[in-house]
N, C-alpha and C positions, 0 to 999 in steps of 0.2 A: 504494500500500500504506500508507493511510493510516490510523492508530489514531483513532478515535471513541471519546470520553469525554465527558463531562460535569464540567465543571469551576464551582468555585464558584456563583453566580447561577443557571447554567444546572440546577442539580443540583432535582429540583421534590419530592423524599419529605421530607417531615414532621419523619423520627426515622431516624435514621442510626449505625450502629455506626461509630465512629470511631478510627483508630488513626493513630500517628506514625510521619514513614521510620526511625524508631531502635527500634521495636518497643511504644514505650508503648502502651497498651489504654485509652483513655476511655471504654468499654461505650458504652451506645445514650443521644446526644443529641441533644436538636433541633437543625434546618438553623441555628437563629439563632447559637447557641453554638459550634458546629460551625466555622460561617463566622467567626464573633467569636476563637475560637482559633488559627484561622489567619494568619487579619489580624494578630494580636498577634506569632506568630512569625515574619509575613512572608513566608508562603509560600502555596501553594495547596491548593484543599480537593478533589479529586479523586475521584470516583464509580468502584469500582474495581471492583466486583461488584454492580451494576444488578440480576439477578435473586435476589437474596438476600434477605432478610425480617426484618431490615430491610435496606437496603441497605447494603453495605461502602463507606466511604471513608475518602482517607487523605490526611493531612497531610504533605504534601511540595512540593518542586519542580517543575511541569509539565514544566520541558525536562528535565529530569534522568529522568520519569517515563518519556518518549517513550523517550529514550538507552535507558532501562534495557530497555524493549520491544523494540523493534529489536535489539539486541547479543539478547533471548531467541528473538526469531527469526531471526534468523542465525545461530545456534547450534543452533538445530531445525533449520531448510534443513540444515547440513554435515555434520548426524548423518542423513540421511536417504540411504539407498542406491538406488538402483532396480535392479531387475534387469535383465539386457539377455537376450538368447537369443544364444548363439555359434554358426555353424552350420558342420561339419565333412565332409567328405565323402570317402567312401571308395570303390574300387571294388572290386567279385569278386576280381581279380588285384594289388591292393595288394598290395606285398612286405610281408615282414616290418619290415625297419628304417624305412621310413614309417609302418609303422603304429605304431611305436613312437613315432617324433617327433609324430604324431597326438597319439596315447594322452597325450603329456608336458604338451603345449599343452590335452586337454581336460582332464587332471589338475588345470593352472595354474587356467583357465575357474573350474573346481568349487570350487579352495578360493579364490578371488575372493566366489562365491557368486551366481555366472551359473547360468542354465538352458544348456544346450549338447543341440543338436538334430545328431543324427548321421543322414547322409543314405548310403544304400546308394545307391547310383547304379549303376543297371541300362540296359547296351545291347543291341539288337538283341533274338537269340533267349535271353540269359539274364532276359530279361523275365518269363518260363513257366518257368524251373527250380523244380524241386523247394522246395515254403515252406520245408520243414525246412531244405535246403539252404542256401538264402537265409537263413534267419534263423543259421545257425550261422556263417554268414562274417559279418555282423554283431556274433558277439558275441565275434567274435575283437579285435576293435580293445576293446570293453567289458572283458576279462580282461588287458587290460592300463593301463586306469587304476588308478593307485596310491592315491585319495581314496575315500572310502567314500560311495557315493550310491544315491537309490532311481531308480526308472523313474516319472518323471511322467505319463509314457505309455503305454500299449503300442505295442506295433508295428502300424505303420501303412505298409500297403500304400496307393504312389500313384501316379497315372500315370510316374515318372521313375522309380520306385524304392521303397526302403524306407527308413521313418524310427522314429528315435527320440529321443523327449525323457528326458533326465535331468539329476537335477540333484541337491546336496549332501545329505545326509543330514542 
């Protein structure tokens, strides 16, 4: 994960918008000047925005440049979430107080900011009951989440059972 720049010599445009790590603005000068000004303060002349017209660069420290790149991408990566999918499963004959403890952990899931896929798990001959049926024992465990969310999915008849995706509002 290595940063590519162009630093001093290697830098090849003409006329360079130029600026200092303290904010000064030296508007647009030639590479010579550029490089010359640097030199004088002892630091480096760095190519900071390549497609720009002219190009941006900036008088500063290269290692200090690198530092400062690295800490802005480390700080991207940790601000970065992914979603996971949790997957919960319930049966026809779940009791009530499970499906409460259910319902608590998919509540948790949702304000985390997970997808949460709820799985009706169907045996034998409730495989063939009634959809409406099916689907209303399903949404017995849903009337007891306490977060507010929408249905990612509809309901999805599958060979095990029935499913549902939902997830935060």
């Amino acid at each position: 994960m290595s940063i590519r720049v162009k630093i001093n010599h290697h830098i090849k445009a003409a006329q360079l918008r130029v600026i200092t790590d303290d904010g000064t603005n030296f508007g647009v000068i030639s590479l010579e000047t550029a490089l010359t000004e640097a030199q004088n303060r002892g630091l480096d002349l760095i190519e900071i925005s390549p497609a720009a017209v002219p190009p941006v660069a900036k008088i500063m420290d290269y290692g200090k440049y690198l530092y400062d790149e690295k800490k802005k991408q480390k700080t991207a990566k940790s601000k970065t979430h992914t979603t996971e999918v949790k997957i919960i499963q319930v049966k026809i004959g779940t009791g009530d107080h499970d499906l409460e403890l259910k319902a608590k952990k998919v509540s948790e899931w949702l304000s985390e900011g997970n997808r949460v896929k709820i799985d009706l798990f169907l045996v034998g001959r409730s495989k063939y009951m009634d959809m409406n049926f099916l689907k209303e024992r399903l949404e017995r465990i849903l009337k007891l989440v306490t977060v507010e969310y929408k249905m990612a999915q509809e309901v999805i008849k599958g060979p095990k059972g029935l499913t549902i995706y939902i997830e935060k509002k």
